[in-house]
C-alpha positions in Angstrom: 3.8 -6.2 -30.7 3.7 -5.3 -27.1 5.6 -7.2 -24.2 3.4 -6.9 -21.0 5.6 -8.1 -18.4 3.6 -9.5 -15.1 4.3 -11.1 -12.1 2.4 -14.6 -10.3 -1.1 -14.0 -11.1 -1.5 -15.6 -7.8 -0.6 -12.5 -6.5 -0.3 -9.4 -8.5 -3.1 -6.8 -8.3 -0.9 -4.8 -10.0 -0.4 -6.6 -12.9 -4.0 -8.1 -13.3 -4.6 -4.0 -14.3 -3.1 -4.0 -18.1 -3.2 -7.6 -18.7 -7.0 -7.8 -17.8 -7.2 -4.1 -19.7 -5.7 -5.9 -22.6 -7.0 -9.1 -22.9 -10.7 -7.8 -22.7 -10.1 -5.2 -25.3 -8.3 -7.4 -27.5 -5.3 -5.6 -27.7 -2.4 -8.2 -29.0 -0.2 -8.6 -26.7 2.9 -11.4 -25.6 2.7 -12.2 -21.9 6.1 -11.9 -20.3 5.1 -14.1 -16.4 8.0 -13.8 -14.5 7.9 -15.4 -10.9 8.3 -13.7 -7.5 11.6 -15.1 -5.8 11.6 -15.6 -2.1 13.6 -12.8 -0.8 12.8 -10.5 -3.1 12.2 -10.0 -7.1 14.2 -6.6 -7.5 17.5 -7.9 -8.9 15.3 -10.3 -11.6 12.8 -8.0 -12.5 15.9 -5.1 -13.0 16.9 -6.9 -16.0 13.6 -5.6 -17.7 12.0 -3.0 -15.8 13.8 0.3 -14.3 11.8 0.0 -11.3 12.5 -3.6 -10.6 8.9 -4.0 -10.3 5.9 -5.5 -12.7 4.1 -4.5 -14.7 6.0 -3.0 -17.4 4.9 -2.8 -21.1 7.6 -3.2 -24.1 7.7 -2.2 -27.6 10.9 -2.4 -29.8 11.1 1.0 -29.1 9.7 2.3 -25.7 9.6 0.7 -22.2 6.5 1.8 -19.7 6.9 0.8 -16.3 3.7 1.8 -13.9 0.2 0.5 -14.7 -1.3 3.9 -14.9 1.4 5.0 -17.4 0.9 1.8 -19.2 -3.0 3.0 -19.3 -2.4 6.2 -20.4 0.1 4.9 -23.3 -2.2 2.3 -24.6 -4.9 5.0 -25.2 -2.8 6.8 -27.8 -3.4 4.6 -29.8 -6.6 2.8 -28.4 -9.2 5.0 -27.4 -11.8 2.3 -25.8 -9.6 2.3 -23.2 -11.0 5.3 -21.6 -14.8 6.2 -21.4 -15.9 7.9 -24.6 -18.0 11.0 -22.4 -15.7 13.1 -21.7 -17.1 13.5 -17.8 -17.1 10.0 -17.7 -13.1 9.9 -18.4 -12.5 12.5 -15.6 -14.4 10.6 -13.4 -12.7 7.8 -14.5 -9.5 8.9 -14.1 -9.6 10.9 -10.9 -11.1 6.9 -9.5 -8.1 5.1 -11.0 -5.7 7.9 -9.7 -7.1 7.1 -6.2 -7.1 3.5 -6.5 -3.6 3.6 -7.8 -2.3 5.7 -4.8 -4.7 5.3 -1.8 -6.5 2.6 0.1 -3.2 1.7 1.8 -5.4 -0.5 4.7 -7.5 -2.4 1.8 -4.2 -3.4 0.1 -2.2 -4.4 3.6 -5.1 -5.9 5.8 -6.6 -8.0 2.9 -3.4 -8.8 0.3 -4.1 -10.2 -3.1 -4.2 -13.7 -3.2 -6.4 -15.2 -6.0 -6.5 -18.8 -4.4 -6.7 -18.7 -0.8 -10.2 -17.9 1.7 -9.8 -15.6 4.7 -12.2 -14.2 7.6 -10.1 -11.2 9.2 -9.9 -11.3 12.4 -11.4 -7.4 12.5 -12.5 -4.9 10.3 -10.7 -1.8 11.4 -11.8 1.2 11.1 -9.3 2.5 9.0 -9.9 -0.6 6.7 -13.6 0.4 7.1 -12.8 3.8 5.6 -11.4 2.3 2.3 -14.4 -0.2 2.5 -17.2 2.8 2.5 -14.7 4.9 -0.1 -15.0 1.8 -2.4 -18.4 1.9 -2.2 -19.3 5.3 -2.7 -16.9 5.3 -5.6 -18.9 2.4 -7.5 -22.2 3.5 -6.8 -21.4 6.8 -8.1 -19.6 6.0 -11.4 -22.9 3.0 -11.8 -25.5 5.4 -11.0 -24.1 8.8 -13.0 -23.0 6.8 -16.6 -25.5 4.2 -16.3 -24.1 1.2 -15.9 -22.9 -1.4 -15.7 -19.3 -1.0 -15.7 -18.2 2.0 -13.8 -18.1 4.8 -16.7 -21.0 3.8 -18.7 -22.3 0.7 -20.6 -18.3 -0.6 -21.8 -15.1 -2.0 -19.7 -12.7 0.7 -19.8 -9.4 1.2 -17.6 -11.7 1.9 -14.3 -12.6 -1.3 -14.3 -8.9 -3.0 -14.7 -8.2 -0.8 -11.6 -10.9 -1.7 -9.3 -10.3 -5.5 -10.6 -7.7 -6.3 -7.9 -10.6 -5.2 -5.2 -13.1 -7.3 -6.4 -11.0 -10.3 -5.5 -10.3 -9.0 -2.4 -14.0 -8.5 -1.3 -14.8 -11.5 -2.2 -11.8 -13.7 -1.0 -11.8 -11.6 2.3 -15.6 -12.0 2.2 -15.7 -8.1 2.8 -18.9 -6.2 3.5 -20.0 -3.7 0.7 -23.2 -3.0 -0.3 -26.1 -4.6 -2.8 -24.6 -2.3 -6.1 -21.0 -2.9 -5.1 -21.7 -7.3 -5.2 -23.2 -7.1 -8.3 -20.7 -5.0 -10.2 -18.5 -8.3 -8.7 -20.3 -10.4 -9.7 -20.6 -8.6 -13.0 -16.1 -8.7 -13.4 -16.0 -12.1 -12.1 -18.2 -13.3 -14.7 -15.9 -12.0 -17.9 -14.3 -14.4 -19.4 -10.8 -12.7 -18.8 -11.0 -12.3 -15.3 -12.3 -16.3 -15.5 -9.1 -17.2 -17.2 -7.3 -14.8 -15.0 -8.4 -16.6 -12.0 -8.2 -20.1 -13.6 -4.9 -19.6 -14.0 -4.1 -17.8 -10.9 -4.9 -20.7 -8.9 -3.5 -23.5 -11.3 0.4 -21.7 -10.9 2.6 -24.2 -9.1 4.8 -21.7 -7.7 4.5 -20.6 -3.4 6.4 -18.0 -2.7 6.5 -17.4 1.2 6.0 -13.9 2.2 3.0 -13.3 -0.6 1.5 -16.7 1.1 2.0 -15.7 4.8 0.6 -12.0 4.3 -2.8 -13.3 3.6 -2.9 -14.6 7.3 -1.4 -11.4 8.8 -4.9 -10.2 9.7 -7.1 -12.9 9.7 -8.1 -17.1 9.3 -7.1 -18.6 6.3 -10.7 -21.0 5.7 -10.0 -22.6 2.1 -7.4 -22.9 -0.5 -8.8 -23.2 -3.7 -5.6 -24.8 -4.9 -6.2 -27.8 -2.7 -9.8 -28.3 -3.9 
């Protein structure tokens, strides 16, 4: 049985990828939440990933310990986890490769937080570069495999990595265009993003540098945890 370790769902984009990857495909799998400490995780998450950093996948025999890795593992042995074209899986790969290593102004000006509202204060326009990438990228992968996931007519791992960024368009009420808000709406409306987000914003725990980046750049207008 696989181990996925994850941090707050509050706050991890990076571990919404495998567990949201998992849970819609069905693949069992024990959930391993351990919480963010203020001052920083590293020594705590040590003690079951290399990196010191979440996710990271277990098996009896084998420890993976980067969400793309993870991704790649799981698809041994699951093959749904990719597109079944074979174009559609290079697309789909080259996307996630990007996601997973680019759009540094998307992830700084507009952190992950599942529960809390913000306007920015500006767009930037290196922010607004990762904005029009974003939306290029999803009307591309829509329009060439047909929708309406991003390789074809199934959620496969391209999805899971664009999943963080759907929160953050909405939360950050960010401007893309008519196909980019309804593939949101379309990931918002599964039921394990729902229970993603449901739990998300039902976690007791605050920790205090994940809550004060959300207001580096902007207005914080709602907390959905207050509500």
């Amino acid at each position: 049985m696989y181990q996925l370790f994850i941090g707050n769902k509050n706050y991890s984009s990076w571990s919404l990828r495998p567990w949201l990857l998992m849970h819609h495909l069905e693949i069992p799998f024990v959930e391993k939440l351990v919480t963010f400490e203020e001052g920083g995780s590293w020594e705590k998450f040590h003690t079951f990933s290399p990196t010191g950093q979440v996710p990271c996948l277990k098996t009896d025999t084998t420890t993976v310990w980067d969400s793309l890795a993870i991704t790649e593992y799981l698809a041994e042995d699951f093959p749904q986890v990719w597109a079944t074209d074979r174009q559609a899986r290079a697309w789909s790969r080259c996307a996630s490769a990007e996601m997973h290593s680019g759009f540094s102004s998307l992830r700084n000006m507009c952190p992950m937080n599942c529960s809390l509202k913000v306007t920015l204060n500006e767009i930037s326009n290196s922010l607004q570069r990762d904005l029009k990438r974003v939306d290029e990228l999803w009307i591309e992968g829509i329009q060439q495999f047909g929708g309406p996931f991003l390789a074809g007519q199934e959620f496969t791992a391209v999805d899971a990595f664009f999943a963080p960024v759907t929160i953050r368009v909405k939360n950050y009420n960010l401007p893309l265009g008519k196909t980019a808000k309804e593939y949101i709406a379309l990931i918002h409306n599964l039921p394990s993003m729902k229970k993603w987000l449901t739990d998300a914003i039902q976690e007791p725990w605050r920790e205090t540098i994940h809550e004060e980046e959300a207001a580096t750049f902007g207005t914080i207008t709602a907390d959905l945890r207050n509500v």
